[in-house]
C-alpha positions in Angstrom: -43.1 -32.1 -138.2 -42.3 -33.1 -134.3 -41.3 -36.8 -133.8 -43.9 -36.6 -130.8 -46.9 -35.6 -133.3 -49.5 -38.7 -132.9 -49.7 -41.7 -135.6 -53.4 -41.6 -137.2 -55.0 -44.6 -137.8 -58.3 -45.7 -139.1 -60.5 -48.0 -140.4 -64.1 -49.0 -140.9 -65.2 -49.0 -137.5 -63.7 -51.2 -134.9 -61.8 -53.7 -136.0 -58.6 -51.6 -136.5 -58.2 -51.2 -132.5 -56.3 -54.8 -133.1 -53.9 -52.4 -134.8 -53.7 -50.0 -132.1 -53.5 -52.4 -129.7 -50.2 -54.0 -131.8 -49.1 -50.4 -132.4 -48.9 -50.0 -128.5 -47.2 -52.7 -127.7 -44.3 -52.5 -130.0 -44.3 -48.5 -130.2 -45.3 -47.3 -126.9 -43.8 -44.2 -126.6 -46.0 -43.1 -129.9 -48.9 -41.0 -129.3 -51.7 -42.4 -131.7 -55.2 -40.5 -132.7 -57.6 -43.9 -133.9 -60.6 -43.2 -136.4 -63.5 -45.9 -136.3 -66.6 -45.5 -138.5 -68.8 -47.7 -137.5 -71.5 -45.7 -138.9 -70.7 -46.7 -141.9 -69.4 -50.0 -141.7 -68.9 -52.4 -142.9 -66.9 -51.0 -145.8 -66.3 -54.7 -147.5 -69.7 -54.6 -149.2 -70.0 -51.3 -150.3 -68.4 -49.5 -153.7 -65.1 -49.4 -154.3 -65.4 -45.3 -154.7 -68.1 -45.0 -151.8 -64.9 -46.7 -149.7 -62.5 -44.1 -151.1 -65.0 -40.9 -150.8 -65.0 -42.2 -146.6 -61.6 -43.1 -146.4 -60.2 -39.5 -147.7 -62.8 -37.8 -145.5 -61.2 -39.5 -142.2 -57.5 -39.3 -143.2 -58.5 -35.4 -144.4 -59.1 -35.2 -140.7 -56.0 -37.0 -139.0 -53.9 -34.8 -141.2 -55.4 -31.6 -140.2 -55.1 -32.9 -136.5 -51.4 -33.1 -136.8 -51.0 -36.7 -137.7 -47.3 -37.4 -138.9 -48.6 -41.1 -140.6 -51.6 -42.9 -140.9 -52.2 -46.3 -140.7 -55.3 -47.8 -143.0 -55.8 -50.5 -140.3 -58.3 -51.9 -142.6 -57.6 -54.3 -145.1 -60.9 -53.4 -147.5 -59.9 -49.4 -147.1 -56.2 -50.2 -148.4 -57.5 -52.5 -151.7 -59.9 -49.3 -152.3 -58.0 -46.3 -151.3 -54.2 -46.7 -150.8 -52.5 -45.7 -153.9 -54.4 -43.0 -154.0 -54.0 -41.5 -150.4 -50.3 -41.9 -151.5 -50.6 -39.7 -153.9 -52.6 -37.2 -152.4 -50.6 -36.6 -148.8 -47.1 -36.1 -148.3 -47.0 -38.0 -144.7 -46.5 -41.8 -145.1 -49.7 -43.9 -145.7 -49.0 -47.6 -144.4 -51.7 -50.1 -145.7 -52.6 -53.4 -144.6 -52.9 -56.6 -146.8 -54.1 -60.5 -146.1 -50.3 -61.6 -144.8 -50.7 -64.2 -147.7 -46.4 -64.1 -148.2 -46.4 -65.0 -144.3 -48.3 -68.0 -145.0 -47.0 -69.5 -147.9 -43.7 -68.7 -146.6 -43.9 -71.2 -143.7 -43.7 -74.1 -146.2 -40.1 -73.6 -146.9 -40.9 -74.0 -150.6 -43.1 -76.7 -149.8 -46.5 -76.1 -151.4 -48.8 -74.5 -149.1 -53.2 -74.4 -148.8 -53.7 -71.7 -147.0 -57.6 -70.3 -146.7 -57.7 -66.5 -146.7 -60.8 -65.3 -144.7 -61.5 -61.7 -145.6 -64.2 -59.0 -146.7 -66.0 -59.2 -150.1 -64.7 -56.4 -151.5 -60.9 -56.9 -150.5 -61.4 -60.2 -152.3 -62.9 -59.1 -155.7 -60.4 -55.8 -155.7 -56.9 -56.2 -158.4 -54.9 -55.3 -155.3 -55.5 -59.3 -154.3 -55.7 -60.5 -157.1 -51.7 -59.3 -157.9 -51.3 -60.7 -154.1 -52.8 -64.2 -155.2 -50.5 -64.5 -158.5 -47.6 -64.4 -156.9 -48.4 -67.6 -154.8 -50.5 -69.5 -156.9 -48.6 -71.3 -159.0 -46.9 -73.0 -155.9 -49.6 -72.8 -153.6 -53.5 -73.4 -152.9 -55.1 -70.3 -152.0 -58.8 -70.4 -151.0 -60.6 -66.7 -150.6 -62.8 -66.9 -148.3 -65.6 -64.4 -147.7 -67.1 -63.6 -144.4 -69.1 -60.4 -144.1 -70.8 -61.1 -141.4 -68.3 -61.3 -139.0 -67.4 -56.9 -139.1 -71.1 -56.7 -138.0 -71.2 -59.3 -135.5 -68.4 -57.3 -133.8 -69.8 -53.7 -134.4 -72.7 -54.8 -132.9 -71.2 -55.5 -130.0 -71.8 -59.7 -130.1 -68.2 -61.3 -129.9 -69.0 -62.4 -126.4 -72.7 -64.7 -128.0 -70.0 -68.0 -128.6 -72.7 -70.0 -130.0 -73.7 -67.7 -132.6 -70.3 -66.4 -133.5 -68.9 -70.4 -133.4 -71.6 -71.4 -135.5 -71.3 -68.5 -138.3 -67.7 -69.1 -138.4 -68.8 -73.0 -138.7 -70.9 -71.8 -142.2 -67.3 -70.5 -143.4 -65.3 -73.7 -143.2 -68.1 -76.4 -143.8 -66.4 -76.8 -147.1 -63.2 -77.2 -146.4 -61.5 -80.7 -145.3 -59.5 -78.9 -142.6 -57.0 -81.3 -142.0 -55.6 -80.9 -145.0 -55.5 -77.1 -144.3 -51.6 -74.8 -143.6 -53.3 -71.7 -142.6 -55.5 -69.3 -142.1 -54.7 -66.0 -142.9 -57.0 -63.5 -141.1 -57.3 -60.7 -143.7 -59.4 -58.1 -141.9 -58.4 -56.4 -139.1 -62.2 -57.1 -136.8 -60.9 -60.9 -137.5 -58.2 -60.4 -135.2 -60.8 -60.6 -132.7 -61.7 -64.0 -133.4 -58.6 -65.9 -133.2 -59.6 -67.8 -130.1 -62.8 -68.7 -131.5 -61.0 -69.5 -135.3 -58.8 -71.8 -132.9 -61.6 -73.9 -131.5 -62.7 -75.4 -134.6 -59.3 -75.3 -136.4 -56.8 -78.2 -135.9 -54.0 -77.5 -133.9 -51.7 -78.0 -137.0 -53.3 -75.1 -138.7 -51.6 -71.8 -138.2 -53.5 -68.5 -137.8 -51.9 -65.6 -139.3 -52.7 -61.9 -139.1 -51.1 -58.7 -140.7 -50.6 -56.8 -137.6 -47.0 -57.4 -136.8 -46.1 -56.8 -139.8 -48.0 -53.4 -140.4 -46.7 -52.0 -137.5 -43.1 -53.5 -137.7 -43.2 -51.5 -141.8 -44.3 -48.4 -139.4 -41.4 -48.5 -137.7 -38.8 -49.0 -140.2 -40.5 -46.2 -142.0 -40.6 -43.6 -139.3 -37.2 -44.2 -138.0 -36.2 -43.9 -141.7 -37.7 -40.4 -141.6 -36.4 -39.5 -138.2 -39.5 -39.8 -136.9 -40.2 -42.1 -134.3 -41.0 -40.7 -131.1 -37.8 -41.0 -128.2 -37.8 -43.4 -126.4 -39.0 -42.9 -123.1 -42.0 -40.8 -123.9 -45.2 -42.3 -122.5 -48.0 -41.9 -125.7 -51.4 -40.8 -125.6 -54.3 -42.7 -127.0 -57.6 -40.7 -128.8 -60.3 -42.8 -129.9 -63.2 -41.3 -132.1 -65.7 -42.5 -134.1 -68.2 -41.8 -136.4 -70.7 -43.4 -134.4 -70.5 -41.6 -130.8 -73.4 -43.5 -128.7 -71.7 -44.7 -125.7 -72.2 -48.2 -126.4 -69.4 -47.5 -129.5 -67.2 -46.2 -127.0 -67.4 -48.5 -124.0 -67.6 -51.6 -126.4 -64.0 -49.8 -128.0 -62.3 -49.6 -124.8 -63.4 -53.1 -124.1 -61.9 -54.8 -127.3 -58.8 -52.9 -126.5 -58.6 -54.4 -122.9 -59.1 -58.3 -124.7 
């Protein structure tokens, strides 16, 4: 396959432009094909298998577009669907997870409390819990639900700051936040809520996302593979979603302009 074939990536609806957005700032010469279903989002309530049935459906057609990868820019797709994308495709399937080894990390083997904000069903699925016991013993790890926060943003309300403020108050009533490390951000829409996570968070509190990561892991895998595009190209961006009223589209080219 070329080096200049496009990157597919996808996830529940919109939340995995943060992704592209990363993807085209530290790979810009890589032509990328992004999949948003917004129809049915959001994925972190449904089934595990109803997430897998979509999931193979949209990577079924970035594959048969020419993809060369695809990223699953969604952290609720990966739990679900990775492992078995992986064995299905013979192009390199990057997943996302809550960026929980960043966090605890930052404590330099000092114990940590970290709060991980994330979906439902990324929270109840085995792939966290394995991510959780390997921190556990030495850290304080509080999973955090927050499902409405993917509709908030499909929906095209990021902008309404007392209603977004005050749902993200709900989240972290219980929590003394001062005595709080970080917060990871374990869903790719909560990228677009960092400035608002930041208001009500003390300054001491980090916010980490997975995004850096998942993209640097791109990289190191393509190039491993001879497949990054050269340097110099200028790449394309295709957006598509399942949802095609115009308000999906102008409200997608907005996020990716924040």
């Amino acid at each position: 396959m070329s080096s200049q074939a496009p990157i597919g990536v996808f996830d529940s609806g919109l939340g995995g432009l943060s992704v592209v957005a990363q993807i085209r700032r530290d790979l810009p010469a890589e032509s990328i094909l992004y999949c948003g279903d917004s129809l049915n989002a959001p994925y972190g309530v449904k089934h595990p298998e109803e997430v897998r049935e979509l999931s193979f459906a949209i990577v079924d057609r970035l594959v048969k577009e020419g993809a060369k990868a695809v990223v699953i820019a969604c952290n609720t797709a990966t739990s679900a669907a990775a492992d078995q994308l992986r064995e299905s495709y013979d192009i390199p399937i990057i997943g996302m997870e809550p960026a929980l080894k960043v966090a605890c990390d930052r404590g330099q083997g000092k114990p940590q409390r970290v709060i991980v904000a994330a979906t439902p069903l990324t929270l109840r699925e085995r792939k966290f819990a394995s991510l959780m016991d390997r921190f556990k013993a030495s850290n304080q790890i509080f999973p955090q639900p927050c499902p409405e926060l993917v509709r908030i943003l499909e929906d095209g309300h990021l902008e309404d700051r007392d209603l977004v403020l005050r749902t993200l108050s709900g989240y972290l009533e219980a929590y003394d936040l001062d005595s709080i490390d970080s917060l990871v951000l374990g869903c790719t829409h909560f990228v677009f809520y960092r400035d608002f996570f930041r208001q009500l968070l003390p300054n001491r509190v980090a916010l980490i996302d997975g995004n850096e990561g998942t993209v640097h892991h791109l990289q190191v895998v393509m190039e491993s593979l001879g497949q990054l595009a050269p340097e110099g190209d200028r790449g394309s961006l295709v957006l598509s979603n399942s949802d095609q009223s115009q308000r999906v589209t102008d409200l997608s080219w907005h996020l990716l302009d924040l």
